[in-house]
Structures are given as C-alpha cells and as structure tokens.
N, C-alpha and C positions, 0 to 999 in steps of 0.2 A: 127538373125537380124530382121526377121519378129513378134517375139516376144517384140522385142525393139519398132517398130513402134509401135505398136497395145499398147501398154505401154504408148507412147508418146500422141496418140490419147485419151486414155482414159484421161488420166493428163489433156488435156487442155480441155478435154469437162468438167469434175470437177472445170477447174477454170473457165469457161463460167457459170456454175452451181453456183458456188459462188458470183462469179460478179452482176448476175440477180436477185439473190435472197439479196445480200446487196444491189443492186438496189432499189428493190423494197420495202423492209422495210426501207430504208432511202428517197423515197419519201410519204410513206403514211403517215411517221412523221413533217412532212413537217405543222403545221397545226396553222392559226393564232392565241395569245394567246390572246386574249378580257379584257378590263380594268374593263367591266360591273358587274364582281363579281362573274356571274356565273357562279358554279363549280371549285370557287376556293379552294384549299385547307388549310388548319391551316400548317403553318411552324412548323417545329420540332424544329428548334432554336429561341428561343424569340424572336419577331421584338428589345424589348431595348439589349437583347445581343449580336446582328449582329454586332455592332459595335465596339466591340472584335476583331472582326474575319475577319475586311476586309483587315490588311494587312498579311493574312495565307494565304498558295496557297497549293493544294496534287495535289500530281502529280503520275499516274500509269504508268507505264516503260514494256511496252514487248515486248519478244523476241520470235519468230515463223520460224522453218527452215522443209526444205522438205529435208528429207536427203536419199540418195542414199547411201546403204552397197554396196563395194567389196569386194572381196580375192584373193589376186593372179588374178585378172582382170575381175574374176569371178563375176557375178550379182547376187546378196544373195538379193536383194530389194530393196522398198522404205519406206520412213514413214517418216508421221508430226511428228516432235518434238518440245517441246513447253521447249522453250533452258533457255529461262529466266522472270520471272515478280520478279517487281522492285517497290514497293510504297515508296513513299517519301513526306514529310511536312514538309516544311520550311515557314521561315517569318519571322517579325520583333513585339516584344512582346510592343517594347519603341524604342525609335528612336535610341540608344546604345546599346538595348539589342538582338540580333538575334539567331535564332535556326537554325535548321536542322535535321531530324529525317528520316534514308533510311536505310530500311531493303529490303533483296534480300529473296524472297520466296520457291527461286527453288534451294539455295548452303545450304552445311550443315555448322552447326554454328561453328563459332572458336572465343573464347573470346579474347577479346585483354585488357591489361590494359594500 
C-alpha cells in the first residue's frame, strides 16, 4: 500500500511538472504581432492563392491515455500511451462540391471498396 501512495505522489508531482511547464511556454508565446513589417515573413502559399483555400479547414485528432496494467489484481504498472492521432481535411472546393479526407495514424490499414 505504501508503494501505491509513493506511486500516487510521484503522478501528480509529474502532472504539476507539466502543467508549469505548459504554463509557462504558452505565456512566453503570448507576444503582440506589429502591422510595421518588421520581421515579417514570405507566406509559403501565394497571397493570390489564398483564396483557394479559405473555405478548407485540417484538423489534428488526439488521443493520450495513462494506463495502469493488472493481473489477477496484481500491479504490473503504469504508462502513457498515445492511443490515437487522427488528421483530417475537409471543405467546400464550389458551393455543390464538398470533401473530406481523415486518415487514423496509429490503426493498421484495411482497404475498403
């Protein structure tokens, strides 16, 4: 049982340890963006072919679990498992004509026709 506690304590100091650390690189990005020009960068997509693409949307899908092994009641461990990622790209090409494109990263493939 003392090994459970001591288990438990570590876990949440690990997720105090994450919290403060995505704390703290989600305030240092924090940073106003200036009209002035300075250090702006060259788009990778042409400013005239943006307007292609403003009605496409991606979207990234994931899935993160902490999972706890037993046997017979027995404690065999813990561990992150990283259970699913998910990308998808949908939109409208014409105002009749729609997509959809979502492939799963983490299942093995099975063709469908």
């Amino acid at each position: 049982m003392n090994n459970f506690k001591s288990l438990i304590m570590k876990a949440k100091g690990l997720w105090l340890l994450l919290l403060f650390i995505g704390l703290a690189f989600g305030l240092s990005a924090q940073q106003r963006q200036s009209d002035d020009g300075a250090g702006k960068y060259r788009s990778i997509i042409p400013e005239d072919k943006q307007e292609l693409l403003k009605n496409i949307d991606m979207y990234a899908n994931t899935q993160l679990a902490f999972r706890n092994d037993f046997t017979d009641g027995e404690y065999l461990g813990s561990k992150f498992k990283f259970e699913q990622f998910r990308m998808e790209i949908k939109g409208y090409l014409h105002k009749n004509i729609y997509f959809r494109f979502r492939h799963r990263f983490t299942s093995t493939f099975e063709p469908q026709s």
